[in-house]
Structure formats: structure tokens, C-alpha cells
C-alpha positions as CSV (number, residue, x, y, z in Angstrom):
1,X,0.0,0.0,0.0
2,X,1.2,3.3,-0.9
3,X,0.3,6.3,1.5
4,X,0.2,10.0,0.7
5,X,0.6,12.5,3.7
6,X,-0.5,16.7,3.9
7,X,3.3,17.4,5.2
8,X,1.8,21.0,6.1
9,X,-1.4,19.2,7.8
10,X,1.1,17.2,10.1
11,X,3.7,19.3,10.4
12,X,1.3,22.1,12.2
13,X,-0.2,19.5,14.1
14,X,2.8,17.8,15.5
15,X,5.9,20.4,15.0
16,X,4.8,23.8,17.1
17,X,8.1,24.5,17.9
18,X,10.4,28.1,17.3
19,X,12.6,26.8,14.5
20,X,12.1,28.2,10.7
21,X,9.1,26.5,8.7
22,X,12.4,25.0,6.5
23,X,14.0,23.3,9.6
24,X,10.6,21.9,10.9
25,X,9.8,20.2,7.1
26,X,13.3,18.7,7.3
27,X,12.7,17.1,10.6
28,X,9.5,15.8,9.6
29,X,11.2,14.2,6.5
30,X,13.6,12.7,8.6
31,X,10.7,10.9,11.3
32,X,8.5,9.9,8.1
33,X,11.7,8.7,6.4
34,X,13.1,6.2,9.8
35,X,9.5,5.2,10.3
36,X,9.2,4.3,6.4
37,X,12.4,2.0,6.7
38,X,11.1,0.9,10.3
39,X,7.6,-0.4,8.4
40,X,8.9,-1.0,4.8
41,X,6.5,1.4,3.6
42,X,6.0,3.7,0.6
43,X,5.4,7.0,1.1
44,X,4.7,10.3,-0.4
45,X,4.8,13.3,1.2
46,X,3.0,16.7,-0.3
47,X,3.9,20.0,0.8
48,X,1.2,22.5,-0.5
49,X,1.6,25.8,-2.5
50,X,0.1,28.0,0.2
51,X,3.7,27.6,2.4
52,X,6.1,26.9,-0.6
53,X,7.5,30.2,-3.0
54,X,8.3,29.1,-6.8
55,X,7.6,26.3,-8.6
56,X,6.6,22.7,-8.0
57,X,9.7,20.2,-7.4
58,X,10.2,16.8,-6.6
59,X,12.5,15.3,-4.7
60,X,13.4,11.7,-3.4
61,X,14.5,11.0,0.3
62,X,15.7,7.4,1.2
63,X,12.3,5.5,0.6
64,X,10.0,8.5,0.6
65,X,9.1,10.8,-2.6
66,X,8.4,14.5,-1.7
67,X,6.8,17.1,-3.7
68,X,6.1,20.7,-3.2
69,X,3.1,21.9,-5.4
């Protein structure tokens, strides 16, 4: 099974903390990329427009794939 996470949706909901927005995603990436090794799962993690500047990207992280929209 392949999930898809709202990295913004969890990010606010878990990461409340004083660091920039960059720093937070990062860290995020990191705990969804051990626990995606952990579990052998596939994951993909979206970042929305509404906190990203430019254009879409995508990017691949260990076993996760990440886009920004």
C-alpha cells in the first residue's frame, strides 16, 4: 500500500516549535523517512503551494518521494 501524507497538515499538528518552517519540514522528512524504513512502507509526502515560494519540485529521500506543489 502506498500512503500519501498533507506534510503542512502534520507538520502544524505535531511540530509547534520556534525553529524556521524549512527546519521543521526537514525534521518531519527525517521521522516519516526512519519510520518508512522501520515499516517498509511507501510513502509520499506533499507540501502544498500555500507555504512553498516558486515552482513545483520533486524530490526523493531514502524510501519517501516528496513534492512541493
Amino acid at each position: 500500500m502506498h500512503y500519501i501524507i498533507d506534510g503542512y497538515n502534520l507538520l502544524f499538528a505535531t511540530h509547534l516549535c520556534e525553529q524556521s518552517l524549512e527546519a521543521q519540514r526537514e525534521e518531519l522528512i527525517q521521522e516519516i523517512c526512519e519510520k518508512s524504513e522501520e515499516k517498509n512502507l511507501s510513502i509520499t509526502v506533499v507540501f502544498d503551494a500555500h507555504h512553498q515560494q516558486g515552482e513545483a519540485s520533486f524530490r526523493k529521500h531514502d524510501q519517501i518521494n516528496i513534492i512541493f506543489t
